[in-house]
N, C-alpha and C positions, 0 to 999 in steps of 0.2 A: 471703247475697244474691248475685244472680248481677252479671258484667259488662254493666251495658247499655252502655256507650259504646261496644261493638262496633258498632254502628247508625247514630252520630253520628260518626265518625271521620271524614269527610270535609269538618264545618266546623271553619272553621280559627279557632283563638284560642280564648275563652274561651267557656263556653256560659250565656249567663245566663236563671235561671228564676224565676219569681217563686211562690211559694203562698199563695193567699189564702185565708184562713179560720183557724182553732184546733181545738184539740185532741190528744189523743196522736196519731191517726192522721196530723195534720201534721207534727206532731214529728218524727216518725219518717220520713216521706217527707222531710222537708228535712234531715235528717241523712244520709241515703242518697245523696243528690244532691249534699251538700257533701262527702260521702266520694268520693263520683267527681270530684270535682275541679270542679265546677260553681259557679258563681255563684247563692247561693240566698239569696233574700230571703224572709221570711215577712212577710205583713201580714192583719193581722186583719181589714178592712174594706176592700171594694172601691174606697170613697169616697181611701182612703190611697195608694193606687195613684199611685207617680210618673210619670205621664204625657209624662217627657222621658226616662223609660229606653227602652233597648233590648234589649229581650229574645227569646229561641226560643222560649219556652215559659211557657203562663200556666197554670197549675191552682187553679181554682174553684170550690170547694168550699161547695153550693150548698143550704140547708136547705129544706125546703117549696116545692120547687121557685118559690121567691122569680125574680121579673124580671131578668135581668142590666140590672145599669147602664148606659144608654146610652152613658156617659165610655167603659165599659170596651168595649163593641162598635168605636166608633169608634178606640181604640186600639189595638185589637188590627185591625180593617182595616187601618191608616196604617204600621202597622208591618211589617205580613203574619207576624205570630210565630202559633203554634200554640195554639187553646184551649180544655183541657182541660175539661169542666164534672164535677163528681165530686159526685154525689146518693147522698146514705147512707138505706140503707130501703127507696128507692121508684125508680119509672123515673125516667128525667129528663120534664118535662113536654114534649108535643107545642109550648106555650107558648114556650119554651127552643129546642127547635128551628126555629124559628117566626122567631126572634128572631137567633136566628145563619142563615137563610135568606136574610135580606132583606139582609143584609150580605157581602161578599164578602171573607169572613176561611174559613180551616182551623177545622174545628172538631171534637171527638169528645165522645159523650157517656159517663162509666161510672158505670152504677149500681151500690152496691155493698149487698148483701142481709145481713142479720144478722150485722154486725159487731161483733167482739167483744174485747178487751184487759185487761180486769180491771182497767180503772180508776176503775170504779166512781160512773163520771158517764155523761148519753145514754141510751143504748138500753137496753129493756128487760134484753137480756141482760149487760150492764155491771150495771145494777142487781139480777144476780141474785149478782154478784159482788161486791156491795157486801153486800147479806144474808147470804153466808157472812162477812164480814168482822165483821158484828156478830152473830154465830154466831146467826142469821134465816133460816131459808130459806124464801122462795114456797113454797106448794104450787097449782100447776097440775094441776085434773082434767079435762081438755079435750085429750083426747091426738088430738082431730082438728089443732090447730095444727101445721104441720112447718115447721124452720127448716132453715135451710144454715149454721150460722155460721162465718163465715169471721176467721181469726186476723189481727192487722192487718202481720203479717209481710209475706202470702201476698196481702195486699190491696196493700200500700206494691208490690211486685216486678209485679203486676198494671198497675200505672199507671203504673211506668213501661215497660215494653212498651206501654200505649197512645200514650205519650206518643213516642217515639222510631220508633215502626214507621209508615210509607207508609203504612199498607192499612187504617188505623186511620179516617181521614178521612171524616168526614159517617159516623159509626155510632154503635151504639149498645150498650154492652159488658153484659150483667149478669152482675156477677163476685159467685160465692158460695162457699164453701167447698165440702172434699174430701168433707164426709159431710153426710146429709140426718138428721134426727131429729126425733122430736115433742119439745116445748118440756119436756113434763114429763120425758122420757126425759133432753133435757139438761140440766134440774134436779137430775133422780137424780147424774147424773155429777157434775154440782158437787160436789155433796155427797158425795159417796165417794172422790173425788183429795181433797176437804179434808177429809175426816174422817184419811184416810191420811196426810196429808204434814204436816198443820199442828194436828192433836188438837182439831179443829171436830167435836160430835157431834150428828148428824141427830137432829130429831126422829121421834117414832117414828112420824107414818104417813110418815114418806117413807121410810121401808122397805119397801114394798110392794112389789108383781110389778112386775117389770123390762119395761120396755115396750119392744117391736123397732127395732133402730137401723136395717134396711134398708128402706125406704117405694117405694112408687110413684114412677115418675119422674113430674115435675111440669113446669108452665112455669117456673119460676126455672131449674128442671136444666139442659132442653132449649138453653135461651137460653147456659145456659152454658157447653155442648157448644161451641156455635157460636164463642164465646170462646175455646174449647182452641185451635180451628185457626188462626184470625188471628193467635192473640197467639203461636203457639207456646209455651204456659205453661199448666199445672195446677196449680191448687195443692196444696202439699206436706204440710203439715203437717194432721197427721190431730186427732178430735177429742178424745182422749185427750191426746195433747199440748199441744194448743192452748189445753187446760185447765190443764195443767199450767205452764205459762209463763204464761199469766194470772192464775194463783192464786201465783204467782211471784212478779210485779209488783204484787200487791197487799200485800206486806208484814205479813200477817193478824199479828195482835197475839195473842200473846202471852202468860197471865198469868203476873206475876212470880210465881216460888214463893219466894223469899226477902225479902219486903218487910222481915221482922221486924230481919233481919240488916242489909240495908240501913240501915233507921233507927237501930240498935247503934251502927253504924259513924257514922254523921252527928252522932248527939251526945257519941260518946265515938273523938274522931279519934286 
């Protein structure tokens, strides 16, 4: 991960941030932030929000484009800290911005498109990671779907460049990953890092013809062209690897080949 405090070195003291919401992808963002030295609270529901803190930075991490909480609009004005809105899947709703218009708070919005971790809860493509784990895999024959999935490294380093840069303010980010592919293409690939690395074997029609991992540029791409130059940031990690660290942190099980010995050993210590 890179240095973002290069950006923020001119408030003085400590920087406090608050994340609201759950999941790996917060995990990892508030550990990032507490390795820079930040003040980082997580809290799971907006309602929890201690409304006598003072903080720079609020990221709100926002499902079905749900209403932000009025508490939280008027605290983030009173305060004048900065407010992140983070929509996994989809835009952020016009709703949402709508909502931080009528208020006179900093606000950015980042939607983040096909994200992916291998934690095997959420998003479709999590749950493809979960089917290799119970050596299952989807078969997707609908190779017009195409994803961007973006590794939650390359997402966490994404936000905070939103969160820390000027130019960020009243936008709207859609951050997706380095490679575009059809969903079944990146089903294949699950399936061939896990077949390789962790002795997971494919069923046999998803051995078929290899479907193209270069597609037409689309509007998710376009949009996130426009993200390269703001944020000064691409993401890095390609999708071969991003598979490979997700199939990493999935821990896939395993079977023991010695149970027999095992239980030897348990009744005769």
């Amino acid at each position: 991960m890179k240095n973002y405090l290069m950006e923020v070195e001119t408030i003085e003291g400590e920087i406090k941030v608050a994340v609201i919401g759950g999941g790996h992808i917060v995990k990892k963002l508030s550990s990032v932030l507490y390795n820079r030295k930040m003040a980082c609270s997580v809290i799971p529901r907006a309602r929890d929000l201690d409304l006598s803190s003072t903080l720079e930075f609020i990221f709100l991490f926002n499902n079905n484009n749900e209403s932000i909480p009025e508490a939280v609009l008027n605290f983030v004005e009173s305060i004048k800290s900065k407010l992140i809105i983070v929509s996994l899947d989809m835009i952020c709703g016009d709703n949402l911005v709508k909502q931080c218009l009528e208020k006179d708070i900093d606000y950015c919005c980042a939607s983040i498109y096909d994200l992916f971790d291998g934690s095997g809860s959420g998003s479709a493509l999590e749950n493809i990671f979960l089917g290799v784990r119970k050596k299952k895999l989807i078969s997707f024959k609908n190779d017009q779907i195409i994803i961007t999935p973006i590794f939650v490294d390359d997402a966490v380093e994404a936000l905070c460049r939103v969160a820390f840069a000027t130019q960020t303010y009243k936008k709207n980010f859609a951050l997706t990953g380095k490679d575009e592919i059809p969903l079944v293409g990146f089903v294949q690939k699950v399936g061939v890092e896990a077949a390789s690395s962790s002795g997971v074997l494919l069923k046999s029609e998803e051995h078929g013809e290899e479907y193209p991992e270069s597609m037409a540029r689309h509007e998710k791409i376009i949009k996130r062209d426009e993200s390269f130059s703001l944020l000064s940031w691409k993401p890095e990690i390609d999708l071969v690897q991003g598979i490979k660290l997700a199939l990493g942190s999935q821990l896939i099980e395993k079977e023991d080949p010695l149970p027999e010995v095992k239980k030897k050993m348990t009744l005769n210590p």
